[in-house]
NUMIRO-399668 format. One record per atom (N, C-alpha, C, O): residue in three letters; x, y, z; atom name. Coordinates in steps of 0.05 Angstrom, whole numbers, plus 32768, in hexadecimal, padded with zeros to 4 digits. Atoms other than C-alpha are relative to their C-alpha. Layout:
BEGIN
<node aa="ALA" u="X" v="Y" w="Z" at="CA"/>
...
This chain:
BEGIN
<node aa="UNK" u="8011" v="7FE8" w="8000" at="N"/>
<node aa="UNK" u="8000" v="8000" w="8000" at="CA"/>
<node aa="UNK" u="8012" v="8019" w="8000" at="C"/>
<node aa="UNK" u="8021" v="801B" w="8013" at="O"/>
<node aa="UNK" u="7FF6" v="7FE8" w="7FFF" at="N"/>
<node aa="UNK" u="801B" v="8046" w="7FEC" at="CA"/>
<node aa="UNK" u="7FF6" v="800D" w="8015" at="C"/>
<node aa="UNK" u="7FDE" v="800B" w="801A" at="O"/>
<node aa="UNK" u="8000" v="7FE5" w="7FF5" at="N"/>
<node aa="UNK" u="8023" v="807E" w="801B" at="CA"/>
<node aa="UNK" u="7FF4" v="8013" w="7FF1" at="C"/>
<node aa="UNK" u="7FF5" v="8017" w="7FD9" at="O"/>
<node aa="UNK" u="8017" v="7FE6" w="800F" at="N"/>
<node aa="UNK" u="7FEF" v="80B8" w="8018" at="CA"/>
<node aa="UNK" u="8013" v="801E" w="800A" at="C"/>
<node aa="UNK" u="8021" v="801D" w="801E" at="O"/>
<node aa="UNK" u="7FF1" v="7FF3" w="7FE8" at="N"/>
<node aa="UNK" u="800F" v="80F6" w="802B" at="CA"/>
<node aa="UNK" u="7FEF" v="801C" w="7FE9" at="C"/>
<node aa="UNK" u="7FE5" v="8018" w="7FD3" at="O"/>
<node aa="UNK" u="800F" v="7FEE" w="8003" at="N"/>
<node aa="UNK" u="7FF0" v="8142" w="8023" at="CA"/>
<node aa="UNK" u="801D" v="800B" w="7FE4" at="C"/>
<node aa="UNK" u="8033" v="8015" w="7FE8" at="O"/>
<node aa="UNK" u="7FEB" v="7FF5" w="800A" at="N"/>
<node aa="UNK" u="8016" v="8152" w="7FE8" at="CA"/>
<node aa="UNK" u="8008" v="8021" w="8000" at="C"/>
<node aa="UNK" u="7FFB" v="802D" w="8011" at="O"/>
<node aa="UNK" u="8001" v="7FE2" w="7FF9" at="N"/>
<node aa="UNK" u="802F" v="81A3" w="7FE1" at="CA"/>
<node aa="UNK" u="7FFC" v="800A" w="7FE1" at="C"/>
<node aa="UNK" u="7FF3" v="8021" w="7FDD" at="O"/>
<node aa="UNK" u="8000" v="7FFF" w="8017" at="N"/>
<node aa="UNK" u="8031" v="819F" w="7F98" at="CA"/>
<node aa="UNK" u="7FE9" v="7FFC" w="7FF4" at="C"/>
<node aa="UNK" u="7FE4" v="800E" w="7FE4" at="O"/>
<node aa="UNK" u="8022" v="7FFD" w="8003" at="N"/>
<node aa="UNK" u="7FE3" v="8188" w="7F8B" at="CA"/>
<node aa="UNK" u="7FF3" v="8006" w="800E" at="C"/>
<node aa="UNK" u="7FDB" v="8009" w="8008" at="O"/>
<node aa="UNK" u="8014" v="7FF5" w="7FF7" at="N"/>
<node aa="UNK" u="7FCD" v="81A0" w="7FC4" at="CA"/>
<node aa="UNK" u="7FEB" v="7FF0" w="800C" at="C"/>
<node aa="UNK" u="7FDA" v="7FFE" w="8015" at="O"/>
<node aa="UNK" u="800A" v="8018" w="7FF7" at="N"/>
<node aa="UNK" u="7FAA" v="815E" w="7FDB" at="CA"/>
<node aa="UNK" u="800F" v="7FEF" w="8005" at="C"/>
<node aa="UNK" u="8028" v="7FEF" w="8007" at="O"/>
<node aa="UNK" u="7FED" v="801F" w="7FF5" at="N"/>
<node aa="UNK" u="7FB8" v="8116" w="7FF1" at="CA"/>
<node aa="UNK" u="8001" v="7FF4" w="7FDF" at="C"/>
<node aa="UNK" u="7FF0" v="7FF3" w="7FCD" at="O"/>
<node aa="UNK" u="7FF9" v="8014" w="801A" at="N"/>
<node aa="UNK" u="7FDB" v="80ED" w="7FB9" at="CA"/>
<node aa="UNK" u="8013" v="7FEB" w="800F" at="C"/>
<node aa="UNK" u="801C" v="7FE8" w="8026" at="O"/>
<node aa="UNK" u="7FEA" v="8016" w="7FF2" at="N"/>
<node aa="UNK" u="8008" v="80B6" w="7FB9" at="CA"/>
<node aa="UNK" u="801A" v="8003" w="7FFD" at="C"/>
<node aa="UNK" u="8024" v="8008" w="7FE7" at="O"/>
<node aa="UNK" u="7FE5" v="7FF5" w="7FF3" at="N"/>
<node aa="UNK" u="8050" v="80C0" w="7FE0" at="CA"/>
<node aa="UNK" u="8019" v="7FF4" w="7FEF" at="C"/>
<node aa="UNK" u="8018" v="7FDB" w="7FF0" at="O"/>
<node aa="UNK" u="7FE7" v="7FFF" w="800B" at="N"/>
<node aa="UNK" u="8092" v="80BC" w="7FBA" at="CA"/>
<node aa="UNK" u="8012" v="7FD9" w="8013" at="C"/>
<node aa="UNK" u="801C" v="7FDB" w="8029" at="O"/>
<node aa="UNK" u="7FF5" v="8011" w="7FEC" at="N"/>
<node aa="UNK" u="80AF" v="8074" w="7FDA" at="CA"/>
<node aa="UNK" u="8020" v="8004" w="8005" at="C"/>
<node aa="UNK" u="802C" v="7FF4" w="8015" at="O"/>
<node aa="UNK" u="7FED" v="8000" w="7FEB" at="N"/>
<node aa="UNK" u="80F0" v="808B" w="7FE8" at="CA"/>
<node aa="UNK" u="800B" v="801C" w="7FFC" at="C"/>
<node aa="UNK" u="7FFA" v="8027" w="7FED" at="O"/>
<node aa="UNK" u="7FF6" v="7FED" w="8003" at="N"/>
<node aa="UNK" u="811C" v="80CE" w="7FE8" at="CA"/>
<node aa="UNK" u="8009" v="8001" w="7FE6" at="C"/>
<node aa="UNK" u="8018" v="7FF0" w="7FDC" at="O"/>
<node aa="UNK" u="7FF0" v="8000" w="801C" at="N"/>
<node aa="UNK" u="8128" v="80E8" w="7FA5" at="CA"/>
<node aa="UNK" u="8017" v="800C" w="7FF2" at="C"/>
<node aa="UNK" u="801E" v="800E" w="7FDB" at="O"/>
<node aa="UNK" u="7FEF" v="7FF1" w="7FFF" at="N"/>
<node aa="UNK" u="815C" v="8110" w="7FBA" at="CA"/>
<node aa="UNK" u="800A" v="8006" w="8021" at="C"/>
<node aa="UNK" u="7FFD" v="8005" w="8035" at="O"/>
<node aa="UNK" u="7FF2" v="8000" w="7FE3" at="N"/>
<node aa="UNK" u="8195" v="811C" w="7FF3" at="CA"/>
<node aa="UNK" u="7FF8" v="800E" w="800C" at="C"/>
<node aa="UNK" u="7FE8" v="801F" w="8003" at="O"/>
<node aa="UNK" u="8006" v="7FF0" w="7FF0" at="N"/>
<node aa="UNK" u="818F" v="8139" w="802F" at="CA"/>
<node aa="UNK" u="7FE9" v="8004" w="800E" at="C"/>
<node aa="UNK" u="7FD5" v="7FF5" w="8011" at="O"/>
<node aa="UNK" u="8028" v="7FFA" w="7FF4" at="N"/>
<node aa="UNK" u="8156" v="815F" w="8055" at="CA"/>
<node aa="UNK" u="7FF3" v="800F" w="7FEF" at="C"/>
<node aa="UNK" u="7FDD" v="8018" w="7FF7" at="O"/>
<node aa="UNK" u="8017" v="7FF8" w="8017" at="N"/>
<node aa="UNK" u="8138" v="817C" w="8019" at="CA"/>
<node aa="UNK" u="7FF6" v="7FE7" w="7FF5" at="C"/>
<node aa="UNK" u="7FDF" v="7FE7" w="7FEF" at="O"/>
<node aa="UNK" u="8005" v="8012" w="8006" at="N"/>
<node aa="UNK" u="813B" v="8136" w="8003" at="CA"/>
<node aa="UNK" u="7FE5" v="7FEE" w="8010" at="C"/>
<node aa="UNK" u="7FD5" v="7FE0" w="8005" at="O"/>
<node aa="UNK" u="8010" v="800D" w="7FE7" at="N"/>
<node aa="UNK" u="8112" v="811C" w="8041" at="CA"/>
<node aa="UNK" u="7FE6" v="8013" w="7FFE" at="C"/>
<node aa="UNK" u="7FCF" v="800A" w="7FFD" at="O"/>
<node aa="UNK" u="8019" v="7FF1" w="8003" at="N"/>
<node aa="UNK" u="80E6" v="815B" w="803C" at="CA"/>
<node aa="UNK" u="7FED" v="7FFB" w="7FE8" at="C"/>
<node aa="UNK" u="7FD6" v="7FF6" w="7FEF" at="O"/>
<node aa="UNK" u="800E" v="800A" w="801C" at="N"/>
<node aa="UNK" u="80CB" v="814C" w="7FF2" at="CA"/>
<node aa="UNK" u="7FFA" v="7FE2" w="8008" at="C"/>
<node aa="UNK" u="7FE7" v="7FDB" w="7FFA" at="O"/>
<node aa="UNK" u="800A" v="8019" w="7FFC" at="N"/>
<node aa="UNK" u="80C3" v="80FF" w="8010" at="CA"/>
<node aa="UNK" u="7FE9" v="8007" w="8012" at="C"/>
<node aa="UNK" u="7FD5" v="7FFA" w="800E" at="O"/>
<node aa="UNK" u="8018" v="7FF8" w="7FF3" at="N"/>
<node aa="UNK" u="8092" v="8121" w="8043" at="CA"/>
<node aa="UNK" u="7FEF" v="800A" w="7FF6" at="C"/>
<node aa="UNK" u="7FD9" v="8006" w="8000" at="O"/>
<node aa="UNK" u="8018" v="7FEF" w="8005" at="N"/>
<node aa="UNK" u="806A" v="8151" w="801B" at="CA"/>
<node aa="UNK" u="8007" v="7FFD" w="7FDF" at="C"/>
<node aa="UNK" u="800E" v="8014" w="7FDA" at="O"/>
<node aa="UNK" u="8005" v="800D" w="8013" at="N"/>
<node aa="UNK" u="806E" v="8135" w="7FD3" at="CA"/>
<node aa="UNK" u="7FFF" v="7FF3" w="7FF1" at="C"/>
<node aa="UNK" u="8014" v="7FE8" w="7FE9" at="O"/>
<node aa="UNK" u="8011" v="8013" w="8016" at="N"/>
<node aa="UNK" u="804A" v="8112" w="7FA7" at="CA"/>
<node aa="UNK" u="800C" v="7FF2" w="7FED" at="C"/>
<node aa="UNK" u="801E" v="8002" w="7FE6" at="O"/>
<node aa="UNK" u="7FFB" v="800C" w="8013" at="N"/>
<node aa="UNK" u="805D" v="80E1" w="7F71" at="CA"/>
<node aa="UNK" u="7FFC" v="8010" w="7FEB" at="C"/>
<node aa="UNK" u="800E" v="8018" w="7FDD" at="O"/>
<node aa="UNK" u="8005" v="7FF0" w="801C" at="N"/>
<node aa="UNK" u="8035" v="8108" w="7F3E" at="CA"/>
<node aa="UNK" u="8016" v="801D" w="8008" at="C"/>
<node aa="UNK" u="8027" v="8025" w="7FF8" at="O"/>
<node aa="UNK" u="7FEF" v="7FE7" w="8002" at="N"/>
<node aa="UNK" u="8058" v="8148" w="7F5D" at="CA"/>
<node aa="UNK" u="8020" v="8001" w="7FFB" at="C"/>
<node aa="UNK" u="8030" v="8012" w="7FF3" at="O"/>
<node aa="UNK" u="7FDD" v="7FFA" w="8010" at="N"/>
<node aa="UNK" u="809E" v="8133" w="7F53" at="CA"/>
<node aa="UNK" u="8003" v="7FF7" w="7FE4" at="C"/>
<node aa="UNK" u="8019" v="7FF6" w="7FD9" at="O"/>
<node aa="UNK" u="7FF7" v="7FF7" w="8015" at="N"/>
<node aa="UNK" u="808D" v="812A" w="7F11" at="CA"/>
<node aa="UNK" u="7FF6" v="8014" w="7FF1" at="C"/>
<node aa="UNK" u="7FFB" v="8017" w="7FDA" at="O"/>
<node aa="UNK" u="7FFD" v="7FE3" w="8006" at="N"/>
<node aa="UNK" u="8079" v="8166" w="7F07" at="CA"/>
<node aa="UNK" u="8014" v="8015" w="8004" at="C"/>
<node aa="UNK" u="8014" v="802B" w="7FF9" at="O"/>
<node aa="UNK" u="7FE8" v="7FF9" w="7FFB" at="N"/>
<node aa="UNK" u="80B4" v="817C" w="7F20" at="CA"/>
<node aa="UNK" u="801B" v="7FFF" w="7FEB" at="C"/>
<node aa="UNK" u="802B" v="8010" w="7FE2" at="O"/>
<node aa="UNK" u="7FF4" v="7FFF" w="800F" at="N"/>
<node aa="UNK" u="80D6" v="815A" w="7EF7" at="CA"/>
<node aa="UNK" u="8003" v="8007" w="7FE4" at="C"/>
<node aa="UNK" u="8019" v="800A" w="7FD9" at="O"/>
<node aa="UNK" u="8003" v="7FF8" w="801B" at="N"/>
<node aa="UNK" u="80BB" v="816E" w="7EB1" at="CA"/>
<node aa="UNK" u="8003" v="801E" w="8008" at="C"/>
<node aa="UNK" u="8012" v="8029" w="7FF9" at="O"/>
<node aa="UNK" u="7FF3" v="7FE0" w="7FF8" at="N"/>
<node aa="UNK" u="80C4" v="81B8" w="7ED0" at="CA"/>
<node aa="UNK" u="8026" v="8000" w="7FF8" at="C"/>
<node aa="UNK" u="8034" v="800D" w="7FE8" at="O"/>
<node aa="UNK" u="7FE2" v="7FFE" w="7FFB" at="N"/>
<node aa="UNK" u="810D" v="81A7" w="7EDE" at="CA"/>
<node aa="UNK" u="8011" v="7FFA" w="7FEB" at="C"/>
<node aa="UNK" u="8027" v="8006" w="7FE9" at="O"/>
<node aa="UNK" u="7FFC" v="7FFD" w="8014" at="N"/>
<node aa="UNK" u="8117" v="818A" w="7E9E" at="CA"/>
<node aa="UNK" u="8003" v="801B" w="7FED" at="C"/>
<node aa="UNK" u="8017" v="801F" w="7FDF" at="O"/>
<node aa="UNK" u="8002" v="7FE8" w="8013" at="N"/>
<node aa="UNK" u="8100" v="81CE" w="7E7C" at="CA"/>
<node aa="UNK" u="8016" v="8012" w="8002" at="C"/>
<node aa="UNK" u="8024" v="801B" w="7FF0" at="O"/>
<node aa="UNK" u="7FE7" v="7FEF" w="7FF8" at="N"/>
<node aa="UNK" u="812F" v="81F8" w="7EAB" at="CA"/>
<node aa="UNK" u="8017" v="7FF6" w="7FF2" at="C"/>
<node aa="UNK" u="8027" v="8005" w="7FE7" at="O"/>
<node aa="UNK" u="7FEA" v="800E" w="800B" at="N"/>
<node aa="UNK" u="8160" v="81C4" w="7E90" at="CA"/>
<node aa="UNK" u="800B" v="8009" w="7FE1" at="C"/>
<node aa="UNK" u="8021" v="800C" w="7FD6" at="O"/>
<node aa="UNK" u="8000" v="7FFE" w="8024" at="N"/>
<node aa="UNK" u="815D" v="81D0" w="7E48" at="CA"/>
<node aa="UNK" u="7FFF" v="801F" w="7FF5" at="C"/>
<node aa="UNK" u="800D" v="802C" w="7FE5" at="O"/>
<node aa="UNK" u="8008" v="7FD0" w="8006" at="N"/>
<node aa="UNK" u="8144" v="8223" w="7E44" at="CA"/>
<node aa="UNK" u="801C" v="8005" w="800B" at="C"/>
<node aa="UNK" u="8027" v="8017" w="7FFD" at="O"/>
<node aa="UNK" u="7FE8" v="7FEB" w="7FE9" at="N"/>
<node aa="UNK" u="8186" v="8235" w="7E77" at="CA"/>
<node aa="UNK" u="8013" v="7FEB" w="7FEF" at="C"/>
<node aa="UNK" u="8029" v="7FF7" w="7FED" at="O"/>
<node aa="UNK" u="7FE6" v="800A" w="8009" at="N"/>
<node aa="UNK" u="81B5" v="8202" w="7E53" at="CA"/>
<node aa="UNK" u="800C" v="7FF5" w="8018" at="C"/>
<node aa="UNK" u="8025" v="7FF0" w="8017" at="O"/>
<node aa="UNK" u="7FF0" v="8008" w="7FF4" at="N"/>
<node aa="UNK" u="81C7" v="81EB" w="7E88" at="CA"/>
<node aa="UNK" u="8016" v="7FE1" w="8006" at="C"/>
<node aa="UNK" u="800D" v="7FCB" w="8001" at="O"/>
<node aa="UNK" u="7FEA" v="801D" w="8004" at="N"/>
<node aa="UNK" u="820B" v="81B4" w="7E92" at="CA"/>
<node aa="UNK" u="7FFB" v="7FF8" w="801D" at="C"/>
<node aa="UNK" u="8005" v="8006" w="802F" at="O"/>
<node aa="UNK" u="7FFC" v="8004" w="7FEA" at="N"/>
<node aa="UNK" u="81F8" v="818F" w="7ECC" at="CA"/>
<node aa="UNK" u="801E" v="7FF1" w="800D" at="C"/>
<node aa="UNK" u="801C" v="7FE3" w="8022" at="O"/>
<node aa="UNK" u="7FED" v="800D" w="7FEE" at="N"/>
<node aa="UNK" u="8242" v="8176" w="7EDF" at="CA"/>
<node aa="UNK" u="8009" v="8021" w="800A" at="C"/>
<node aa="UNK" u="8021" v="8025" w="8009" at="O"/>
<node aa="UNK" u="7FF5" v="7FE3" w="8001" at="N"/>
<node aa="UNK" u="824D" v="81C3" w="7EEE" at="CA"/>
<node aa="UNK" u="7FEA" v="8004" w="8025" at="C"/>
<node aa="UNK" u="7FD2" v="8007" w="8025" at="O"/>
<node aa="UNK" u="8009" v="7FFE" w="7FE9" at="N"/>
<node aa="UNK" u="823E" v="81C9" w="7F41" at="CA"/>
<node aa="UNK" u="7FE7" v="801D" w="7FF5" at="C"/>
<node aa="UNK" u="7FD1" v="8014" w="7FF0" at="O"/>
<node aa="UNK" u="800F" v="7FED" w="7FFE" at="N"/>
<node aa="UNK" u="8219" v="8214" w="7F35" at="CA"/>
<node aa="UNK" u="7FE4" v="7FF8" w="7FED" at="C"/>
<node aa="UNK" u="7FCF" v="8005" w="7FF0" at="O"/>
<node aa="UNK" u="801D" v="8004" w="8005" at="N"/>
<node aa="UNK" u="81E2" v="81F1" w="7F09" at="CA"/>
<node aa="UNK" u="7FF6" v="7FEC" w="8013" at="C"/>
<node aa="UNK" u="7FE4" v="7FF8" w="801E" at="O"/>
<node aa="UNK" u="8003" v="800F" w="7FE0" at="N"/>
<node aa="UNK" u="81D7" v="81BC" w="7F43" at="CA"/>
<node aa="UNK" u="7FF7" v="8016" w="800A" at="C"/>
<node aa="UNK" u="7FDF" v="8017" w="8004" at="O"/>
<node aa="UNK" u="7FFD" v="7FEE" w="7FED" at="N"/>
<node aa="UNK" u="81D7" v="81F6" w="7F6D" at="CA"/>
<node aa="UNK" u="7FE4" v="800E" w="7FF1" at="C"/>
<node aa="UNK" u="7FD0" v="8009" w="7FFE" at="O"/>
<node aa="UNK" u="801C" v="7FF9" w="800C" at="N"/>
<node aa="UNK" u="819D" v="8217" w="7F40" at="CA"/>
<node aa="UNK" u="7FED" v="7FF8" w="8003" at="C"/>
<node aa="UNK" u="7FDA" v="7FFF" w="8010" at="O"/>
<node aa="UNK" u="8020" v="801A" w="7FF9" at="N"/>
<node aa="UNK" u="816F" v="81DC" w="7F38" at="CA"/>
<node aa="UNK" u="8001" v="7FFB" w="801B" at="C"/>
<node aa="UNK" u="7FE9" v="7FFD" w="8015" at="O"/>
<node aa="UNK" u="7FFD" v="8005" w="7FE4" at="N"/>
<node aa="UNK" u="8175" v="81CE" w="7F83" at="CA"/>
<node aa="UNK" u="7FEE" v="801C" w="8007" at="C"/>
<node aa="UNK" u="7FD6" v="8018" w="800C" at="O"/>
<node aa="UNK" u="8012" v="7FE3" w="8003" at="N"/>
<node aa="UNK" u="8157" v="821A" w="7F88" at="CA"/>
<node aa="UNK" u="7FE5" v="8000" w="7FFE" at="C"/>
<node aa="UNK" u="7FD2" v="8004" w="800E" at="O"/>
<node aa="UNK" u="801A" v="8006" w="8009" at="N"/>
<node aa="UNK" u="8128" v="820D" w="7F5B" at="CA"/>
<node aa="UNK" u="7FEF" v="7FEC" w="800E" at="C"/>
<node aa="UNK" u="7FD7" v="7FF4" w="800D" at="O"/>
<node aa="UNK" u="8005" v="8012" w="7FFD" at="N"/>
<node aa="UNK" u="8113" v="81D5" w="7F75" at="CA"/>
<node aa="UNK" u="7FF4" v="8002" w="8016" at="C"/>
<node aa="UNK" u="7FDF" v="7FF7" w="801B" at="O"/>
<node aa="UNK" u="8012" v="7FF6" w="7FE5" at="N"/>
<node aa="UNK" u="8104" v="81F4" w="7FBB" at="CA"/>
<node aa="UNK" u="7FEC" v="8013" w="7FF4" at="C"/>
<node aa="UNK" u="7FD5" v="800D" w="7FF5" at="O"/>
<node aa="UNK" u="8012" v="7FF3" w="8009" at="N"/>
<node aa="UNK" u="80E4" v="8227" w="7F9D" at="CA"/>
<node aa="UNK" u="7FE4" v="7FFA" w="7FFA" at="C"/>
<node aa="UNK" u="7FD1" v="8006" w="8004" at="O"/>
<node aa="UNK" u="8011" v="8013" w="8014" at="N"/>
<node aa="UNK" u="80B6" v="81F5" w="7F70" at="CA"/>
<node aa="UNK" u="7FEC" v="7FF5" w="801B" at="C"/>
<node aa="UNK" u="7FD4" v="7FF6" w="801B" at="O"/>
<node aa="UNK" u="800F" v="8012" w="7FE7" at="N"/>
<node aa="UNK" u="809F" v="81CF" w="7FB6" at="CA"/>
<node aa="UNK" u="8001" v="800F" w="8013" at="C"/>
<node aa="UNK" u="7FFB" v="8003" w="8028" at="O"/>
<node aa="UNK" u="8004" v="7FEC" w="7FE1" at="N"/>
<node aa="UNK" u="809F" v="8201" w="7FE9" at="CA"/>
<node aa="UNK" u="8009" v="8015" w="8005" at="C"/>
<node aa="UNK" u="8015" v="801A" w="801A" at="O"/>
<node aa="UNK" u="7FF4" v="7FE3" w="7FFE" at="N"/>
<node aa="UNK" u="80AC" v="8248" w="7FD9" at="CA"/>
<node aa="UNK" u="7FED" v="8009" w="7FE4" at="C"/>
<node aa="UNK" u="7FF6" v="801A" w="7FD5" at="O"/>
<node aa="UNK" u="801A" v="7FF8" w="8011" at="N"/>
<node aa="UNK" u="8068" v="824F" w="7FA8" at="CA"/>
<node aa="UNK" u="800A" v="7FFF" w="7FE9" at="C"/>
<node aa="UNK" u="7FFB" v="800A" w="7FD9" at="O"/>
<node aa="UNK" u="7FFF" v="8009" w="801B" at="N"/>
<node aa="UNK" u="808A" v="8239" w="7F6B" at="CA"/>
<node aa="UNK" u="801B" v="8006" w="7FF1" at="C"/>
<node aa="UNK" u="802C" v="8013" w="7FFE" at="O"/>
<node aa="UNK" u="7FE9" v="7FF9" w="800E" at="N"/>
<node aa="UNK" u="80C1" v="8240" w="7F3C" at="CA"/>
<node aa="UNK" u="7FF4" v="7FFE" w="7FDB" at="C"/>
<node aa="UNK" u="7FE9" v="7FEF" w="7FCC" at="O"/>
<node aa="UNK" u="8007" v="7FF6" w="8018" at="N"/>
<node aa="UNK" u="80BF" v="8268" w="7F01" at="CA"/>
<node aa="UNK" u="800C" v="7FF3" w="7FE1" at="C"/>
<node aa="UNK" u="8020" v="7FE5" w="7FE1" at="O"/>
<node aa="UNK" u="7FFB" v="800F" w="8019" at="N"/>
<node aa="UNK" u="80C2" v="8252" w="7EB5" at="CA"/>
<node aa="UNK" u="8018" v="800F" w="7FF8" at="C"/>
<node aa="UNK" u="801B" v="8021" w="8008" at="O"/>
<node aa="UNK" u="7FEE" v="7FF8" w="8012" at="N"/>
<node aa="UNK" u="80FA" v="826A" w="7E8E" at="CA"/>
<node aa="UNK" u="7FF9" v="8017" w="7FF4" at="C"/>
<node aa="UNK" u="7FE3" v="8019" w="7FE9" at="O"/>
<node aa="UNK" u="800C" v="7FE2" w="800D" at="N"/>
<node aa="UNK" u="80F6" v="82B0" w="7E76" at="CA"/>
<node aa="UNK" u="7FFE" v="7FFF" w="7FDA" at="C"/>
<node aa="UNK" u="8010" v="7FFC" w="7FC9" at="O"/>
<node aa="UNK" u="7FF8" v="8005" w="8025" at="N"/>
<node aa="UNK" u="80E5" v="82AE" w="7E2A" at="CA"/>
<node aa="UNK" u="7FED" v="7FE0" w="7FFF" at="C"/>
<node aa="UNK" u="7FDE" v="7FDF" w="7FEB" at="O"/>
<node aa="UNK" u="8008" v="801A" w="8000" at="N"/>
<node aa="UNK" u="80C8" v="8260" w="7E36" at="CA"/>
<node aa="UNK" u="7FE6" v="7FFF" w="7FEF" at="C"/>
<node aa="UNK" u="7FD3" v="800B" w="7FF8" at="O"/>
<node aa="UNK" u="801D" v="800B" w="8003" at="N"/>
<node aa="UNK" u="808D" v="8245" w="7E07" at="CA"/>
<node aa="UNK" u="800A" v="7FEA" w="8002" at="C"/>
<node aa="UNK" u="801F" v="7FDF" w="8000" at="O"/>
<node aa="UNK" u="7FFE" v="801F" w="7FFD" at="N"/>
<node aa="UNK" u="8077" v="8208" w="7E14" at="CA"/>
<node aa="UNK" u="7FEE" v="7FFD" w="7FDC" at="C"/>
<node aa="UNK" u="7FE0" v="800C" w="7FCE" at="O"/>
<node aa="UNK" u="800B" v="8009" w="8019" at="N"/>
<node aa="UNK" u="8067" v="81DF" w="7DD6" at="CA"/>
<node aa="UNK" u="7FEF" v="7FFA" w="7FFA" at="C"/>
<node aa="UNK" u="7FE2" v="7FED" w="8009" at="O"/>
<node aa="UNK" u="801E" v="8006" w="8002" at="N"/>
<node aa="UNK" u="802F" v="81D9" w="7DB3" at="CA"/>
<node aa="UNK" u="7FFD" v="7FDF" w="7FEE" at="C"/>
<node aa="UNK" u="800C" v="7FD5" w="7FDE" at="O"/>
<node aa="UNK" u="8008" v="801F" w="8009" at="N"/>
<node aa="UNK" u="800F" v="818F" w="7DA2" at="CA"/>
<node aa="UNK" u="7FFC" v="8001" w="7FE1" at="C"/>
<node aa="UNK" u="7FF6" v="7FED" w="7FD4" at="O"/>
């Protein structure tokens, strides 16, 4: 049986991440407050940042970015798109 947990990302109960998807106590915090569906929403966000900013992740200061973002995204009311960003049309 999955874990229900109040996610912060939908805003309701969904089903809980089964393990840390990342180090640390941000890592532990995102295992408490979200969601399966919300880390992947996260992640198709993080993707975008990825690709619009160019970023090289063996380079510590983009680490250090997405990590930002990333609080931002889950618990600091959001993290912004890429300036300039469309998303694609179907």
């Amino acid at each position: 049986m999955a874990k229900m947990i109040d996610c912060v990302v939908l805003g309701k109960q969904a089903e809980g991440l089964e393990r840390s998807p990342y180090p640390g106590e941000l890592g532990d915090k995102i295992l408490e407050n979200v969601s399966q569906e919300g880390w992947q929403q996260w992640m198709k966000h993080q993707t975008i940042l990825i690709n619009e900013n160019q970023l090289a992740l063996f380079k510590p200061e983009a680490r250090e970015f997405l990590e930002k973002e990333m609080k931002k995204f889950f618990f600091e009311g959001g993290s912004q798109m890429p300036e300039g960003f469309v998303a694609p049309t179907k």
